[in-house]
Backbone as JSON Lines, residues from 0, in Angstrom:
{"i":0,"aa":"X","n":[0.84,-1.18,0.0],"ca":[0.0,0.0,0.0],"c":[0.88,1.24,0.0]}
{"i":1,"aa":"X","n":[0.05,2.02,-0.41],"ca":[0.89,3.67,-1.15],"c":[1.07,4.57,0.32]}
{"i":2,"aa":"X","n":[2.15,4.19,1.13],"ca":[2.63,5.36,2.24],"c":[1.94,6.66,2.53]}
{"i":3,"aa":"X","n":[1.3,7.42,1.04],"ca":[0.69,8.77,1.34],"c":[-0.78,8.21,1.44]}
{"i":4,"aa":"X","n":[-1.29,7.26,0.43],"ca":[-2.83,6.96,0.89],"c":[-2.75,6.51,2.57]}
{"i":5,"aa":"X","n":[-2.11,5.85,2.84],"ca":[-2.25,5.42,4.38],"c":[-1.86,7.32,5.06]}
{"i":6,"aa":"X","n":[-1.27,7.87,4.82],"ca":[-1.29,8.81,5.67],"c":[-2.57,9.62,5.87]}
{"i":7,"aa":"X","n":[-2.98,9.4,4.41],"ca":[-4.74,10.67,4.08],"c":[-5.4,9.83,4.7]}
{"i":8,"aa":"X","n":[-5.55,8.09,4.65],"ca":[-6.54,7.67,5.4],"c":[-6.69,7.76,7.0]}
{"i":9,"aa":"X","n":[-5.04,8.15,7.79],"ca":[-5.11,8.29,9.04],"c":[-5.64,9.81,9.46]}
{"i":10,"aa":"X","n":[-5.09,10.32,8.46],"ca":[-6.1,11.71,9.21],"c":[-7.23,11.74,8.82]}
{"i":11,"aa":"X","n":[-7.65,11.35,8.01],"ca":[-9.29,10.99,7.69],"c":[-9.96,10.57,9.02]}
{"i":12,"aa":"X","n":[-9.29,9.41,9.42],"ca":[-9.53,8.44,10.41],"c":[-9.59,9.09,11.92]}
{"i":13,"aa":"X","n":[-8.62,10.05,11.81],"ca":[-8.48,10.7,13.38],"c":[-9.69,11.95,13.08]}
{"i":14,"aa":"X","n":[-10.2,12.6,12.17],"ca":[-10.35,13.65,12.14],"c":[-12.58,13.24,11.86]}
{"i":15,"aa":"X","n":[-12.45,11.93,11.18],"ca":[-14.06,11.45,10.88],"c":[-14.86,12.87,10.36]}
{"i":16,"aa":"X","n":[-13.78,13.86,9.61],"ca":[-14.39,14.67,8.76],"c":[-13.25,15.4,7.57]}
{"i":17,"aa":"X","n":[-13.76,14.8,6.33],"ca":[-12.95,14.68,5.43],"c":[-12.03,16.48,5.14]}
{"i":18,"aa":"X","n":[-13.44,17.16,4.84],"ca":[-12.45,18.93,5.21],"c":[-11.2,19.45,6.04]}
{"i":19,"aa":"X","n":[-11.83,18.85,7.0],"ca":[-10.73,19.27,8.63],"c":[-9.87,18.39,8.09]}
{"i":20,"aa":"X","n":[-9.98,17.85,7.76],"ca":[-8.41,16.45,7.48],"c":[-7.77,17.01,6.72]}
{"i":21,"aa":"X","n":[-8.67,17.16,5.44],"ca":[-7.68,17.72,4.3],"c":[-6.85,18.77,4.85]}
{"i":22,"aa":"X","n":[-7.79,19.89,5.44],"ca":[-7.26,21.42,5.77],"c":[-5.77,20.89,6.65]}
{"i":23,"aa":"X","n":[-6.59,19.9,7.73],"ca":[-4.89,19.75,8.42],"c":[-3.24,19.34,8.04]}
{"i":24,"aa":"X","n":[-3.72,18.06,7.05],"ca":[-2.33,17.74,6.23],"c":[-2.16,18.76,5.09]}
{"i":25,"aa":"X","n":[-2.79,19.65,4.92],"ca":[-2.66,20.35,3.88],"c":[-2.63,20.19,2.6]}
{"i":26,"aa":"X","n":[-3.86,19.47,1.84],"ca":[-3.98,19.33,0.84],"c":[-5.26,19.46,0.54]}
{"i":27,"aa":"X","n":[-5.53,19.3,-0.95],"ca":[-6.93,19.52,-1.16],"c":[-8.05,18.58,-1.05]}
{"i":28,"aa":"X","n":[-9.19,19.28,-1.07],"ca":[-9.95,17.71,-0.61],"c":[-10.29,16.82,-1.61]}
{"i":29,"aa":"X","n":[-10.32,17.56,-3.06],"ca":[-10.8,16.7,-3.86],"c":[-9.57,14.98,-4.11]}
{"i":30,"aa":"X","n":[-8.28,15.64,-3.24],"ca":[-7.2,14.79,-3.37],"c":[-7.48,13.95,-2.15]}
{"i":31,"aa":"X","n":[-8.31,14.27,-0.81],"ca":[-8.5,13.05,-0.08],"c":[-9.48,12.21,-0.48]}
{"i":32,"aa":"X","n":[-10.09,13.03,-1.15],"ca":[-11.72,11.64,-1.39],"c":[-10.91,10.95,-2.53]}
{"i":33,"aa":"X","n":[-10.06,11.8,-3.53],"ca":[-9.28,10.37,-4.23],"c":[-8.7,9.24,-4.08]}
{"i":34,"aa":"X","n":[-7.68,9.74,-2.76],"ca":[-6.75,9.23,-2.14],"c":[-7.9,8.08,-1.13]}
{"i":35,"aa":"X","n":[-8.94,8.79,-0.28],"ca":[-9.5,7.51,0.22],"c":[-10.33,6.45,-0.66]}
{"i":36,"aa":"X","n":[-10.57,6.8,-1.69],"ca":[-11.42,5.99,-3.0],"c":[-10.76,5.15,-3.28]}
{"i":37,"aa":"X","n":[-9.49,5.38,-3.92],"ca":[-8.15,4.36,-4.07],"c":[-7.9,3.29,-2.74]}
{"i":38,"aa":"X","n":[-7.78,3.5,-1.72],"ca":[-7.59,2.77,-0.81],"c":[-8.8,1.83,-0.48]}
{"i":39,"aa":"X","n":[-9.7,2.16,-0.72],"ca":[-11.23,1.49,-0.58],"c":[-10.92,0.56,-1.56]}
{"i":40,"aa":"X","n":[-10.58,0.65,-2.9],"ca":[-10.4,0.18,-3.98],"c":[-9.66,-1.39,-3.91]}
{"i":41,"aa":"X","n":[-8.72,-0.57,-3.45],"ca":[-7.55,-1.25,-3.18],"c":[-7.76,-2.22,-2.17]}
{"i":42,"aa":"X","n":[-8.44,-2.11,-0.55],"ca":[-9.11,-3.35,0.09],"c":[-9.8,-3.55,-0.43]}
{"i":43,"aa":"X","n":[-10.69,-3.62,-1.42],"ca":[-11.97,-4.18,-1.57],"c":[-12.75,-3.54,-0.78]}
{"i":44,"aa":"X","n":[-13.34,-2.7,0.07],"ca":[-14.44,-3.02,1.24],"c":[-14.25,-1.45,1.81]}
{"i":45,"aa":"X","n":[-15.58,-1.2,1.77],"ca":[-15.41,0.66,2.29],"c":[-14.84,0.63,4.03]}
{"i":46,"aa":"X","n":[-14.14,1.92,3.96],"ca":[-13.56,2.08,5.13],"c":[-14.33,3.03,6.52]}
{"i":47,"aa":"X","n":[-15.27,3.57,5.06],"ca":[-16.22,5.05,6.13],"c":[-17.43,4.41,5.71]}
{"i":48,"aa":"X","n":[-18.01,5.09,6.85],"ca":[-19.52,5.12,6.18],"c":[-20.06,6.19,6.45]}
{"i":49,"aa":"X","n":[-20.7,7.24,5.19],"ca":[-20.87,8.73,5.69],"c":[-22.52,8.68,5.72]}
{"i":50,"aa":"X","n":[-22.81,9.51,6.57],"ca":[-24.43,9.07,6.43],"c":[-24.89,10.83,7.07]}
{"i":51,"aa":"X","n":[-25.73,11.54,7.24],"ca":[-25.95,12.49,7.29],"c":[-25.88,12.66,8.35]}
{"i":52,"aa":"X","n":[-25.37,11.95,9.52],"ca":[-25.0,12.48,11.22],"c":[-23.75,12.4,10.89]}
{"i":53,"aa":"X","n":[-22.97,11.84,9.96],"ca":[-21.69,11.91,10.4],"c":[-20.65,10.99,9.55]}
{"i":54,"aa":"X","n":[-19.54,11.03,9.61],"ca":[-18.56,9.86,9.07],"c":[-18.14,8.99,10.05]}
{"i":55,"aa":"X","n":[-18.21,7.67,9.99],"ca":[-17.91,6.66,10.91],"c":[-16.88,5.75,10.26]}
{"i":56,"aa":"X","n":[-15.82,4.99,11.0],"ca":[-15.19,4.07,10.6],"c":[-15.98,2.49,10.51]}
{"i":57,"aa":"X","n":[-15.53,2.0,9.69],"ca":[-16.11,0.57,9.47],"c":[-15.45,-0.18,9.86]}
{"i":58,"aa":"X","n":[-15.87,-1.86,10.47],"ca":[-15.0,-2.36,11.03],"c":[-13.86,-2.66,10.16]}
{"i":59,"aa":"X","n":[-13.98,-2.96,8.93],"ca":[-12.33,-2.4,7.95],"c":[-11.9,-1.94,8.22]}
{"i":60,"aa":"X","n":[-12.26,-0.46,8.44],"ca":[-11.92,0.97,8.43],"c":[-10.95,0.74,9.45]}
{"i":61,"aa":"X","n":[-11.42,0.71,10.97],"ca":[-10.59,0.14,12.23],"c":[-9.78,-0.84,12.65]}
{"i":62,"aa":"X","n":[-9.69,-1.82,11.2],"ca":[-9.0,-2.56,11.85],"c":[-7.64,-2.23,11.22]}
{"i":63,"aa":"X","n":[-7.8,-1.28,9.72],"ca":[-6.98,-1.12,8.92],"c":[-5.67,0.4,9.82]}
{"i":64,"aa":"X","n":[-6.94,0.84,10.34],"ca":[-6.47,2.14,10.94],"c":[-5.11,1.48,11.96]}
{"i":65,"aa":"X","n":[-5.1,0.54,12.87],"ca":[-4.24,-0.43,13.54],"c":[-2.71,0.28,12.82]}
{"i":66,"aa":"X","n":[-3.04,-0.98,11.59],"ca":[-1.89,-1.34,11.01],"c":[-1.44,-0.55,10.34]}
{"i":67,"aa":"X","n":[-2.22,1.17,9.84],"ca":[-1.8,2.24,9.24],"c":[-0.99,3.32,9.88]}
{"i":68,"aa":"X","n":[-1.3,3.18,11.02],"ca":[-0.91,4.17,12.21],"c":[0.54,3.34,12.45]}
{"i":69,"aa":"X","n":[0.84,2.14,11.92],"ca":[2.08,1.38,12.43],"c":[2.87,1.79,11.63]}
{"i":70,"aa":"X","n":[2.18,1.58,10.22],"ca":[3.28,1.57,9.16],"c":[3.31,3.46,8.48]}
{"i":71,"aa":"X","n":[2.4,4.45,9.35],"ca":[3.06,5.4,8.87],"c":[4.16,5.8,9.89]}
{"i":72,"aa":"X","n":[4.26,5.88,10.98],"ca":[4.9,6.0,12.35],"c":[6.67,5.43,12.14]}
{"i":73,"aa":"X","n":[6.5,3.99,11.55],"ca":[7.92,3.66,10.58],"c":[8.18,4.28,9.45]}
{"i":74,"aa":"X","n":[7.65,5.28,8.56],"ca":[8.23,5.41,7.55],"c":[8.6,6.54,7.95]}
{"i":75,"aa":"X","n":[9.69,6.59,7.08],"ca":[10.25,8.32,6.88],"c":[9.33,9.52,6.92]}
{"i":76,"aa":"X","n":[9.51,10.61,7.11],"ca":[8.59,11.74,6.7],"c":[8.99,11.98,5.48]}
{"i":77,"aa":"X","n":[8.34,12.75,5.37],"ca":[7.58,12.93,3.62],"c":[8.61,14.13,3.49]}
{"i":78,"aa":"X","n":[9.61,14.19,2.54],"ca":[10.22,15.28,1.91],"c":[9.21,16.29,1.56]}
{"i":79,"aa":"X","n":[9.59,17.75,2.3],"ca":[9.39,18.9,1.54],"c":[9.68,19.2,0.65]}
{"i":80,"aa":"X","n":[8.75,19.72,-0.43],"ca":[9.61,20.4,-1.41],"c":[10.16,21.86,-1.21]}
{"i":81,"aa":"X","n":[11.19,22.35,-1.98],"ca":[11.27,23.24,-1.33],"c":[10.6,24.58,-2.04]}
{"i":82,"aa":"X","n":[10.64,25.68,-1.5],"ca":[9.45,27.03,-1.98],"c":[9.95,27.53,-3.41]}
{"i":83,"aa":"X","n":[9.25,26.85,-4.31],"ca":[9.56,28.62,-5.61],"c":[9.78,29.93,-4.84]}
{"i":84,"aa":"X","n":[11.33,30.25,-5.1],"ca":[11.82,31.37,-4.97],"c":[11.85,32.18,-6.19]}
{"i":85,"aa":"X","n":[11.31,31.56,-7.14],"ca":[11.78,31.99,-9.11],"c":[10.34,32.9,-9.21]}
{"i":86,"aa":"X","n":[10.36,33.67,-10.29],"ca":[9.18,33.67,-10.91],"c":[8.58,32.86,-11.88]}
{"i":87,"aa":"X","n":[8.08,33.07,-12.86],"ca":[7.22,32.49,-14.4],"c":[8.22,33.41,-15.19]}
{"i":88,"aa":"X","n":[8.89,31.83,-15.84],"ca":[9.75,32.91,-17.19],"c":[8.84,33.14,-18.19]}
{"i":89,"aa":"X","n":[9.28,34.47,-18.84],"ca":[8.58,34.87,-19.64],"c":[8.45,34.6,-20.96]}
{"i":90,"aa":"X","n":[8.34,34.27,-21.93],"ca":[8.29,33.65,-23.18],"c":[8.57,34.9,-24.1]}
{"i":91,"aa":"X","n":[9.75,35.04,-25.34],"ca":[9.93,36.3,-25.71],"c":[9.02,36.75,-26.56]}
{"i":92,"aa":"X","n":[9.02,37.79,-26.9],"ca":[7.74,38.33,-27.67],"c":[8.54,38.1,-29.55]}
{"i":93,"aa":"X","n":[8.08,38.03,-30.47],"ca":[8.5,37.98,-31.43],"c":[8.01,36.92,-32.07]}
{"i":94,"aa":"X","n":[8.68,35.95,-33.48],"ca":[8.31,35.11,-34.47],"c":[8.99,33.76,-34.06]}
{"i":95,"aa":"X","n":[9.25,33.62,-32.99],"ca":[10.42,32.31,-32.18],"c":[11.45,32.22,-32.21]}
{"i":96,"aa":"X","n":[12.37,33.38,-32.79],"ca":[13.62,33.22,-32.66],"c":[14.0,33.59,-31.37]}
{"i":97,"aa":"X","n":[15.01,32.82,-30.91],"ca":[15.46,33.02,-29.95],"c":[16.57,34.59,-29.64]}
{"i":98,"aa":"X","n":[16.28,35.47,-28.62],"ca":[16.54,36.52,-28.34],"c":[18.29,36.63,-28.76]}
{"i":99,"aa":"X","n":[18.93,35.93,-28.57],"ca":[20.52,36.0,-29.27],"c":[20.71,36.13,-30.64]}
{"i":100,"aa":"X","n":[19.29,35.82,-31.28],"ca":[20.13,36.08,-32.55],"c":[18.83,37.1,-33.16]}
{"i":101,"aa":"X","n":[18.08,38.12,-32.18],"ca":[17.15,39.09,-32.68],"c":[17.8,40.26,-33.73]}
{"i":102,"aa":"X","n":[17.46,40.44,-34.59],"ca":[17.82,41.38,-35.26],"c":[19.46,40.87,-36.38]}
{"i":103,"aa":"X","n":[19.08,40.07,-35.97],"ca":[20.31,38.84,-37.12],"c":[19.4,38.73,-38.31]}
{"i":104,"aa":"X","n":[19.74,38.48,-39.61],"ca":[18.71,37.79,-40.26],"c":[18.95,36.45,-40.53]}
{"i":105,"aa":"X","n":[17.69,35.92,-40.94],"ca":[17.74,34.43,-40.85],"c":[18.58,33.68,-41.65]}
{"i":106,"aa":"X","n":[19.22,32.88,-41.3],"ca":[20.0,32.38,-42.42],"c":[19.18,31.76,-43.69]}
{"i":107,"aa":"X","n":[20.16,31.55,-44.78],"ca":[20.19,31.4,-46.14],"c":[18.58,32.33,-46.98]}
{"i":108,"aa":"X","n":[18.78,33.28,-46.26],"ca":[17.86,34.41,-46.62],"c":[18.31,35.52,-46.77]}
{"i":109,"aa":"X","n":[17.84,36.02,-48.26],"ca":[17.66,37.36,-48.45],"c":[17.52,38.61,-47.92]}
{"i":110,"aa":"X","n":[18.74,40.09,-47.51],"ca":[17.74,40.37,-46.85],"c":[17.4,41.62,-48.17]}
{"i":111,"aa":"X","n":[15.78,41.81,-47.11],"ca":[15.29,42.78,-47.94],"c":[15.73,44.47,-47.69]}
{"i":112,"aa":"X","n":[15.72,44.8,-49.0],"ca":[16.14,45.99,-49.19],"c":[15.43,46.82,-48.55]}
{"i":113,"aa":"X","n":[15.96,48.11,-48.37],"ca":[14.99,49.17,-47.71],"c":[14.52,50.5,-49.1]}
C-alpha cells in the first residue's frame, strides 16, 4: 500500500471529517476523497460510512487504521519540497527566434532591401 494513501486515510480516520483532514495535512480535498477511493479500492471493502449524522469508521476501516498508524509512524517523513523562490519565465515576444540572434537575419535568406 501507497505510504501517502495510508497517511490521508489516518487523518481521515483521526479527524471522521474529510475537510478538517484535508485542511490539516494540507492538501486539497478533492485529493483526499481520491486518495480515500483508491484505498477502498484497493481493500476491496469501504472504510467510512458517511451518512448524514456523520462519518464513521467501518470495522475495515478500524482494523486497517491499527496497522496504518504502524506503518506510517515507521516510515520516513515525507520530503518537503522546497518554496519557488523563481518567478514564471517569460516567453519572448517575437516570431520564435530566440533573443541571441534578434535582429540577425535568418540564415540562407535574403535580406530585404529598404
Amino acid at each position: 500500500m501507497n505510504i501517502t494513501l495510508l497517511r490521508h486515510f489516518v487523518a481521515a480516520a483521526e479527524e471522521l471529517h474529510f475537510p478538517r483532514a484535508a485542511i490539516k495535512i494540507n492538501i486539497p480535498l478533492a485529493m483526499m476523497n481520491s486518495s480515500i477511493a483508491k484505498l477502498e479500492a484497493e481493500v476491496g471493502q469501504p472504510l467510512f460510512t458517511r451518512t448524514s449524522e456523520g462519518t464513521r469508521l467501518t470495522k475495515v476501516g478500524a482494523a486497517l487504521l491499527v496497522d496504518a498508524r504502524a506503518e506510517v509512524a515507521a516510515a520516513p517523513p515525507p520530503v518537503k519540497k522546497p518554496a519557488n523562490t523563481g518567478g514564471k519565465a517569460k516567453a519572448s515576444k517575437g516570431k520564435g527566434r530566440a533573443p541571441a540572434v534578434k535582429g540577425e537575419p535568418k540564415p540562407y535568406k535574403n535580406r530585404q532591401g529598404r
